[in-house]
N, C-alpha and C positions, 0 to 999 in steps of 0.2 A: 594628488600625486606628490605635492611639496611637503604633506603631513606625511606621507609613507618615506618618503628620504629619509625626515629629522629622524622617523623612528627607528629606521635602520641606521642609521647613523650612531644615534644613541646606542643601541643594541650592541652595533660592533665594540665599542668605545667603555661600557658599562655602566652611561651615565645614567643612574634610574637619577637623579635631580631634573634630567631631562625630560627624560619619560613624562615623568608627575609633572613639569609644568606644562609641556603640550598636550596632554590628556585631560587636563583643567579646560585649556579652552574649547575642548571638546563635547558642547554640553549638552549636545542629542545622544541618549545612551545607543541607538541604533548605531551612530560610527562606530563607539568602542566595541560592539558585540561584532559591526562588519570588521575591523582590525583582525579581532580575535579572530573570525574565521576562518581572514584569509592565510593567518600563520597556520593555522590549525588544516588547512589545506594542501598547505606546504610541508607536511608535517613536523614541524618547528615547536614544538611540544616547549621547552624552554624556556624560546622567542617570549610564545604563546601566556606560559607560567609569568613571564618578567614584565610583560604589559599587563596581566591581569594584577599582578602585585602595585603595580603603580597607578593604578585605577584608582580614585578616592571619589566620593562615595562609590561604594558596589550597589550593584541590584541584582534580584534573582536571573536575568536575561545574562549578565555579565558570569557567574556561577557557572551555568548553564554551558553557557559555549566553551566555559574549560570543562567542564565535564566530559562532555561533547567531544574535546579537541584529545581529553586523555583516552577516552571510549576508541578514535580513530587510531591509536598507534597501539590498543589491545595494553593498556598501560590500568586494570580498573582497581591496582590497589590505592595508587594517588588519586583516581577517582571519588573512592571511596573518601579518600582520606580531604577534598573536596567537599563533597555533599557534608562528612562531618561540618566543617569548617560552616559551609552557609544554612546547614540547623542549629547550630552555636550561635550563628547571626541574624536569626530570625528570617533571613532569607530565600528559606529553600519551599518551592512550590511544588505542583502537581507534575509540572516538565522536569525538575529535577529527578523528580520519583523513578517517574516514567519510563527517564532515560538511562539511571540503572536495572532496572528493572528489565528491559531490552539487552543490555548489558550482559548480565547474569542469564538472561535466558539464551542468547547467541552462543554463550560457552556450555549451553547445556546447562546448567547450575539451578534448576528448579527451588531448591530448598533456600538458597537464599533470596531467589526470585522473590518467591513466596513474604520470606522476611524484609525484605525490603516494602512491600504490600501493609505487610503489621506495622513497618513505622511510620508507613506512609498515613494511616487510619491512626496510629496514636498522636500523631505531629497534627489531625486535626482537616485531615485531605481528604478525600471522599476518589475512589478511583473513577476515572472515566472509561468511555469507548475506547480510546485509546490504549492504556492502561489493560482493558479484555482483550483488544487484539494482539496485541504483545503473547498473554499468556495464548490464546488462541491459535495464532500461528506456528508456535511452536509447537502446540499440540499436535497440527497437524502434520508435523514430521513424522511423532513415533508413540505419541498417546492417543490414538485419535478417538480412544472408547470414554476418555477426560473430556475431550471437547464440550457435549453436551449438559456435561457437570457445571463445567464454563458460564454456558450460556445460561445456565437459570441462576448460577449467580450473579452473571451479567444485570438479569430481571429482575433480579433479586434487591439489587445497589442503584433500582430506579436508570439505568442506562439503557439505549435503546440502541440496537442494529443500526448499523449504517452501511454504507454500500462496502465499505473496506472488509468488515464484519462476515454480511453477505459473498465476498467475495471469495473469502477464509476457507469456508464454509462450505462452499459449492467447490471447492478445490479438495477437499478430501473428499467429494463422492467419487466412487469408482467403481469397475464393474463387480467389486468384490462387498459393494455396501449392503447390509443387512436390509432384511424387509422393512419400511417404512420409513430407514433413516434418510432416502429425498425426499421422502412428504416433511419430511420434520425437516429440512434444509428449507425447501420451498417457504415452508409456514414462518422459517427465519427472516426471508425477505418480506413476506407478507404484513409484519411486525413492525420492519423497517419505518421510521420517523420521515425518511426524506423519498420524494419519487424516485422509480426507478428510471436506470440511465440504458443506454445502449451497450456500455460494456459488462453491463450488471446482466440484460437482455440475451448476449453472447454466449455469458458465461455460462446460466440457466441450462441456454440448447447444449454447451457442449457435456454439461454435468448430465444431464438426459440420456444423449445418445451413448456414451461413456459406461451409463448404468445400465444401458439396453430396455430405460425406463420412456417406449414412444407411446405410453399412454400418456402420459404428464407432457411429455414432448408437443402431442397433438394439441393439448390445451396450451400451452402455450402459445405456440402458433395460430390457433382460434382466436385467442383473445386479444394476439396480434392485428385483430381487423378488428376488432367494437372498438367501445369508445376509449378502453383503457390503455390503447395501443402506444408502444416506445416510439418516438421519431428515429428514424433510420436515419444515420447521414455517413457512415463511414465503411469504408472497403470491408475490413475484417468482417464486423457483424453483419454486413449482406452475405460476407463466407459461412458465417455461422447459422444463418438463417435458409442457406442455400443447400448446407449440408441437412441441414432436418427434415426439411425435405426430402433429400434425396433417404435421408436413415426412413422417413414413412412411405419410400418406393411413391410418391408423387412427383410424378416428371414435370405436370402442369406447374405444380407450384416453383420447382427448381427453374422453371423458365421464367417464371413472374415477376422472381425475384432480380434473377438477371437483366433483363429488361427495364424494371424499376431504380432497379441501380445506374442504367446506363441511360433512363431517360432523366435521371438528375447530376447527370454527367460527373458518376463516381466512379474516379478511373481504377479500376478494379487491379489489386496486387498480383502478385505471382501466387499466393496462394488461395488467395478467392478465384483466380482461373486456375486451380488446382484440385480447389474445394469444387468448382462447377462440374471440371471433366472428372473425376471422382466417382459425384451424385450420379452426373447422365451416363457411366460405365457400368456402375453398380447398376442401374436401372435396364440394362439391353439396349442402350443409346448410343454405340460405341462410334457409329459413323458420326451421331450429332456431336461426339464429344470431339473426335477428328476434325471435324471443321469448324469448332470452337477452336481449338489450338490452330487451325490455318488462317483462320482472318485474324485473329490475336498476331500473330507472328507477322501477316502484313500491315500490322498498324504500328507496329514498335516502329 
């Protein structure tokens, strides 16, 4: 709290001699990067530029959060003109890249996207996961016949799927997806480096029922009881699980789930008891779905 005074104080006053001696004895780069943020929060762009100027030594982290800080107020020609600066200084890493590269694509700007990717690969950086889902996400705004181009260059750069990846992914399928393109979503997660999680599990059923795809649907939920089964532990995904269900017209199974849910006493949301009377309406269960909302309503 006493270091954030001097420095507003300084700031007001214009004393960079100040600055640069208390940033001296500042000698975990982590403060100065949390400094930076919190101006960059505040969006103090200026503040933000006059602390990083009196910084000595810099590091790529220090770079980074004005990058960062110019990226928040939509400011990406001093950005740019940043990242220069810390490839001049040997400084600039894979988050520097990264994070124009995000940049450029948020404004729609693909073609620089793109070039920033080329200097990123001649500066000596290899793109990651990260790095694909960037271009990936944006694909699935309004290229989404690029995506798959994506991903085998993804494979391509030695980078593997990860559940964010996966997540991309199973977000552009919809009832309008071409034949085979959720078996080729699916085979994305299959690919996956790390286990899958319950919201990875969610997302599956709902890209399923979405495509009107309850053959793959049913395998899912099969495979939900051997040995490769997701641990359940949260409201939503017993919604999601609850709905599949109800989408393959099994009343049993929309009970099992609920019941399961509620004998690990997971207080089920407003839309998981949404998602349930939904399944048991669709089903011809209209009175059960009725008295699911009557004892819900005497337990609030």
């Amino acid at each position: 709290a006493t270091e954030r005074l001097v420095v507003e104080s300084a700031l007001r006053r214009g004393r960079t001699d100040v600055l640069q001696m208390l940033l001296s004895t500042l000698s975990e780069s982590s403060r100065r990067v949390a400094l930076l943020k919190s101006l960059a929060s505040e969006k103090r762009l200026q503040d933000c530029l006059a602390v990083f100027r009196a910084c000595e030594p810099k590091s790529s982290c220090l770079y980074n959060a004005v990058v960062d800080a110019c990226m928040d107020v939509e400011n990406a020609k001093l950005a740019e003109s940043i990242v220069a600066e810390a490839v001049a200084a040997k400084l600039a890493d894979t988050v520097t890249y990264n994070t124009m590269i995000k940049a450029h694509l948020k404004r729609d700007d693909l073609p620089r996207a793109r070039a920033t990717l080329a200097s990123m690969r001649e500066a000596g950086f290899q793109p990651n996961s990260v790095t694909f889902n960037e271009f990936l996400n944006a694909a699935t705004r309004d290229r989404v016949e690029t995506m798959w181009a994506l991903l085998d260059e993804m494979k391509a750069c030695g980078c593997q799927p990860n559940h964010v990846t996966c997540s991309i992914v199973l977000k552009s399928v919809s009832k309008t997806s071409r034949a085979g393109e959720v078996e080729k979503a699916l085979a994305v997660i299959e690919s996956m480096g790390e286990p899958m999680d319950e919201v990875l599990l969610s997302s599956i059923c709902e890209a399923c029922i979405r495509s009107g795809r309850t053959d793959l649907l049913l395998q899912q939920l099969q495979r939900q009881k051997g040995p490769r089964s997701v641990a359940v532990k949260g409201a939503h995904t017993f919604g999601s699980l609850i709905r599949a269900y109800g989408a393959l017209n099994n009343v049993d199974g929309v009970w099992e789930m609920w019941r399961e849910m509620r004998r690990m006493h997971v207080t089920p949301t407003s839309v998981t008891i949404g998602c349930t009377v939904e399944a048991l309406s669709a089903n011809g269960q209209v009175d059960a779905a009725y008295e699911l909302i009557r004892e819900q309503m005497q337990d609030a």
